[in-house]
N, C-alpha and C positions, 0 to 999 in steps of 0.2 A: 852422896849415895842416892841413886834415882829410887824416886819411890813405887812400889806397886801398883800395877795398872788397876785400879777400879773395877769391878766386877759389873757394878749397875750403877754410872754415874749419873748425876742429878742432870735430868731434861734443860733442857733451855728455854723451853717456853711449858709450861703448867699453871691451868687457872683451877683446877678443882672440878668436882663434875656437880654441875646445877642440876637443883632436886628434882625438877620436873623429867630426866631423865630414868628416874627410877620409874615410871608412867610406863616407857617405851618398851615394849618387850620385840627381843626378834625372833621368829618363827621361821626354822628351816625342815624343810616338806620333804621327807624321805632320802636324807644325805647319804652321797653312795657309802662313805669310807669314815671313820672316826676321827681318824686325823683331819679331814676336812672341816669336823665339829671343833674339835683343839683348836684351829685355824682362826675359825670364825668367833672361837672366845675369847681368844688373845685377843683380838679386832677388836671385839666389842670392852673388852675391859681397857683399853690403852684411851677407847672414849667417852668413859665414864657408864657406857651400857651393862645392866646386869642382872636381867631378866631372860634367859634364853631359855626355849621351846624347843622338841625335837621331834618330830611327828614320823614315823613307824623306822629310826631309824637305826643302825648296827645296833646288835645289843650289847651292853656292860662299855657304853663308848667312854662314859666316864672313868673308866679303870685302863681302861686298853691304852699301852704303851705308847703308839703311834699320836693319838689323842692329848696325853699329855706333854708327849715330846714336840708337840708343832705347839700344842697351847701354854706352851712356857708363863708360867705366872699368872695363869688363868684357873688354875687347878679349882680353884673355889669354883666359880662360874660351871665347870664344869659337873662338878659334886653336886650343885644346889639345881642343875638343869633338867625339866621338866619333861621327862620320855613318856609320850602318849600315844592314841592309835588314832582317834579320828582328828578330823580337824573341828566337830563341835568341841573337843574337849582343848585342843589349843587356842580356841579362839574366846573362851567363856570367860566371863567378866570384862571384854575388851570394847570399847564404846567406837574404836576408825581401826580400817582394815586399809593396807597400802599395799597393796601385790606388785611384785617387781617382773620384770620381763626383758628381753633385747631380741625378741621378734615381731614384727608386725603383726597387728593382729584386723580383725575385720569391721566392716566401717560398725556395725552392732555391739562396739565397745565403746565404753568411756573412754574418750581423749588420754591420748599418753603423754604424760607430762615431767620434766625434767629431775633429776633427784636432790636442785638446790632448790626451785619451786616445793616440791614435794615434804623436804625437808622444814624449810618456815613456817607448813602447815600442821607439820609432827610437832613441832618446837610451841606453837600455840595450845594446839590442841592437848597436849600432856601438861599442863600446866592446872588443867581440873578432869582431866580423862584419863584414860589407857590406851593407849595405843600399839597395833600389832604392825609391826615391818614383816613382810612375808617372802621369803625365796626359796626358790623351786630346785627342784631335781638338777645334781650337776646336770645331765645329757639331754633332757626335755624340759625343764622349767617349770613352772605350773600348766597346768592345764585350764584350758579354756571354764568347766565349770568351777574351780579354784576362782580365778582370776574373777568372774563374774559376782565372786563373793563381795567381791573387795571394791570400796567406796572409790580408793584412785588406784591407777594402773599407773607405774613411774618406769622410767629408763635414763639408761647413763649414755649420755653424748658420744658418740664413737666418731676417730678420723677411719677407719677403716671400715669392712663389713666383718673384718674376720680377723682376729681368733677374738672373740667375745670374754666377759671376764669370769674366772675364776670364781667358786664360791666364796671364798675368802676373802678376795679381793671384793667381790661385790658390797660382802657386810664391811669390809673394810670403809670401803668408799661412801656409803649410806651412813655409818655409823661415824664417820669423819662431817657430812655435811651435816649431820640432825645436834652434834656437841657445838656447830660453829654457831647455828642457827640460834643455840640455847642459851647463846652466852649473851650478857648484855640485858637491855632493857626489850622485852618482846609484849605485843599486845595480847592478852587476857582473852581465851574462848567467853562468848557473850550466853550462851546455852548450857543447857544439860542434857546433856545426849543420853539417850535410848545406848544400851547395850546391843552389839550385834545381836544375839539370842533374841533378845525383848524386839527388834524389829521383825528378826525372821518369824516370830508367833505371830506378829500383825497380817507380815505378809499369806502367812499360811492358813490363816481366821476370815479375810478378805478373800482367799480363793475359793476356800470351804464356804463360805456365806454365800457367794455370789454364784456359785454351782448348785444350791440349792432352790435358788429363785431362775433358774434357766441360762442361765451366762453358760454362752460356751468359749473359747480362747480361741484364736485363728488357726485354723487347721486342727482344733482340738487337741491341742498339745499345752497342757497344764503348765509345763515346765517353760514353756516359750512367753506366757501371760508372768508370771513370777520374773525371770529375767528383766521381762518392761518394768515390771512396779520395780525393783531392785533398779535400774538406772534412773527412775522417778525421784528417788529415796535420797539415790546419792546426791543428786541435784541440789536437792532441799532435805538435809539430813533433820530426822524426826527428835525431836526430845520427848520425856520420856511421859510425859502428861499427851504428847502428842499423837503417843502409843493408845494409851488410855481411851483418847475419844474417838480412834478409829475403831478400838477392841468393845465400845460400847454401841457403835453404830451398827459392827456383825453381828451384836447381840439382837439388838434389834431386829435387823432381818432373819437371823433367826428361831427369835421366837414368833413373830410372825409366821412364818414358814409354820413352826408348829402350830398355831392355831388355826393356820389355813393351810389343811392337806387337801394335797391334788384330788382331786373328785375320780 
C-alpha cells in the first residue's frame, strides 16, 4: 500500500539560521500590493530573516488574504512586521543602511556594488550591529534622496537589461546571499558604529555650526553640503565616540559664536 504524499517534506539541505541574522532587518519602501509583502516574508523566512519593516504600505496587509496566501508559512513574520510612515522611524536603532537599485545612477553616488560583495559585509557587520536591507517601490525603486541615505548602494548582475526583478525575487535573492555569507567562520566588525540617527544629528550640528560662523555650501544649497559629508561618512564610517567629538567641536563653535556676536 503506497503511502501518503508528505505535505511538507524535510529539505535536503538545512543548517539552521545563524544568530547574527536576527541583526538584519529588511525594509520594504511603499509596496504596491500585500501579497508582494506575503512574498517577501516567505523569502525572508525560508533564510532564516525575521525582522521585516513596511514603510506607508497597504493597510491591514498582515490580515489581507492575498498576503497570507503568497506568504505561506510566513504568517508570523507577517503578524510581528513593523507598519510605519516615515523612513526616520524604519531606519531607528539601525547602525548600515544598504539601498538596493537596478538603475544606474549618477557619477555623485557611492559605487554600486554587487549583492554577494554586499552581502559578506551584511554577514560581518550583524554580528555586533543592525543592519537595514532597503527596497524600493515595485515601479520606481528608491528615490534618489532614499538611496543617498544609505552607506552602500548594491545590485544584482543581469544577462539582460530587461525585465528586472520582482520584489520578491529581489528579497529573495539578497536574503539567499546574506544566509550563505553567514554561514561558517566570518571575520568580527572591529568598531562600534554610530546609529544612522546618531550620525545624521552630527551631520545636521556640523551644518548648523558652520552656517553660523559664515560657511555658505556651493551654490547655497544646504542639502547638496550634507549629501558630501554623508558620502565622506560612508567612506570612513563613524563610531559612536566618534560622533561625540565632532558634536563637541560644534559646541564649541558655537558657543563661541555666542560670545562673539556680529557687531
Amino acid at each position: 500500500m503506497r503511502k501518503p504524499t508528505e505535505k511538507h517534506p524535510e529539505p535536503v539541505l538545512t543548517f539552521g539560521a545563524p544568530p547574527n541574522l536576527a541583526n538584519v532587518t529588511v525594509i520594504l519602501v511603499e509596496p504596491a500590493v500585500p501579497g508582494n509583502i506575503g512574498s517577501a516574508a516567505r523569502a525572508m523566512k525560508t533564510m532564516g530573516l525575521t525582522d521585516l519593516v513596511v514603510v506607508n504600505g497597504p493597510k491591514d496587509f498582515s490580515t489581507h488574504q492575498q498576503a497570507i496566501m503568497l506568504g505561506h508559512g510566513a504568517g508570523d513574520l507577517l503578524k510581528e512586521a513593523r507598519a510605519v510612515a516615515t523612513w526616520e522611524e524604519a531606519t531607528d536603532g539601525l547602525h548600515w543602511l544598504v539601498g538596493t537599485t537596478h538603475r544606474k545612477r549618477r557619477a555623485q553616488f557611492p559605487q554600486v556594488i554587487e549583492a554577494r560583495q554586499a552581502a559578506a559585509k551584511v554577514a560581518e557587520l550583524s554580528h555586533k550591529h543592525r543592519v537595514g536591507i532597503v527596497f524600493g517601490r515595485e515601479e520606481a525603486g528608491l528615490s534618489d534622496t532614499e538611496l543617498r541615505r544609505c552607506h552602500d548602494i548594491v545590485s544584482v548582475p543581469q544577462a539582460v537589461e530587461h525585465p528586472s526583478l520582482n520584489l520578491s525575487q529581489a528579497v529573495m535573492l539578497f536574503a539567499y546571499e546574506v544566509y550563505l555569507a553567514s554561514l561558517g567562520e566570518i571575520p568580527k566588525p572591529r568598531y562600534n558604529l554610530a546609529t544612522v540617527h546618531e550620525v545624521e544629528s552630527v551631520l545636521n550640528h556640523l551644518a548648523t555650526s558652520l552656517a553660523k560662523i559664515g560657511f555658505r555650501p556651493h551654490q547655497g544649497d544646504p542639502d547638496s553640503f550634507l549629501r558630501s559629508l554623508r558620502r565622506v561618512i560612508a567612506r570612513a564610517p563613524l563610531e559612536k565616540r566618534d560622533c561625540n567629538v565632532l558634536h563637541r567641536i560644534c559646541q564649541q563653535i558655537d558657543y563661541y559664536v555666542k560670545d562673539h556676536p556680529k557687531a
